[in-house]
VOKENU-614405 format. One record per residue (C-alpha): residue number from 1; z, x, y. Coordinates in Angstrom, 1 decimal, always signed. Example, Ala and Ser with C-alpha at 12.3 -4.5 7.8 and 13.67 -1.06 7.14 Angstrom:
# residues 2
k/Z/X/Y
1/+7.8/+12.3/-4.5
2/+7.1/+13.7/-1.1
This chain:
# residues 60
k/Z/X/Y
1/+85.5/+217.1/+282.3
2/+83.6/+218.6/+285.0
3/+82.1/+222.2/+284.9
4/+84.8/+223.7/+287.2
5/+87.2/+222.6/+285.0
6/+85.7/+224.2/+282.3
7/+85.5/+227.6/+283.9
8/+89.1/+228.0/+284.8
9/+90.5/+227.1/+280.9
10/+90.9/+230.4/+278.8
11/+89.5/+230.9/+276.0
12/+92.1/+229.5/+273.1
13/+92.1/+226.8/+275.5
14/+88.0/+225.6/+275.2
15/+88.2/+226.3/+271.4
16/+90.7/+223.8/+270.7
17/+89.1/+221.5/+272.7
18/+85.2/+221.8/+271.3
19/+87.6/+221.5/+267.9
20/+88.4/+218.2/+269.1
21/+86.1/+217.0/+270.6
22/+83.8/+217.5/+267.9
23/+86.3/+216.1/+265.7
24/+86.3/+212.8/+267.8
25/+82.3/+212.8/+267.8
26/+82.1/+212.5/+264.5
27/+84.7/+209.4/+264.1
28/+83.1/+207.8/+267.0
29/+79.6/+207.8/+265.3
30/+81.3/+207.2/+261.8
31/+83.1/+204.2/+263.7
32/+79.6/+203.1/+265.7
33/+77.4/+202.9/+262.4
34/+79.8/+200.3/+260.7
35/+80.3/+198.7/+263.7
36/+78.9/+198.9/+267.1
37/+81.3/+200.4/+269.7
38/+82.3/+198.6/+272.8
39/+80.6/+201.6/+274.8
40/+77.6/+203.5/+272.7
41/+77.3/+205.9/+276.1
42/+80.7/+207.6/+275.2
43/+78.8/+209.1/+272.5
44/+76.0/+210.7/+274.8
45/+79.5/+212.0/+276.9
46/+81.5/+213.1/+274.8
47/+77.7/+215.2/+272.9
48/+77.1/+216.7/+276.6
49/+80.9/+217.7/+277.1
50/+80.8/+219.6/+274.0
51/+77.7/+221.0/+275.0
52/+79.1/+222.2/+278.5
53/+82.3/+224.4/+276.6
54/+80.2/+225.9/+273.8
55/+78.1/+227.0/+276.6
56/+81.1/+228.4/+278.6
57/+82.1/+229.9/+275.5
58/+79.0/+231.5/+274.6
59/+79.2/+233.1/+278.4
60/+82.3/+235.0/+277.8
């Protein structure tokens, strides 16, 4: 998701999504430490995207 994309959800909008988001993090890494995942980079992604819309939210 790119950062203009970010900008024009509302609010409700970016806290359901850093919900799961962060919520598919943590089964991603759960998944990647039993068994390595087809694409380890989608962790790194999905880390900065969460990163992006707490930051957004921490602006309004």
């Amino acid at each position: 998701m790119k950062q203009s994309e970010i900008v024009k959800l509302s609010t409700e909008d970016l806290k359901s999504k850093v919900a799961t988001a962060t919520e598919q993090l943590s089964s991603l890494k759960f998944n990647h430490k039993m068994t390595p995942i087809e694409n380890p980079l989608r962790i790194r992604i999905l880390r900065r995207e969460i990163a992006r819309m707490t930051t957004e939210l921490a602006k309004r």
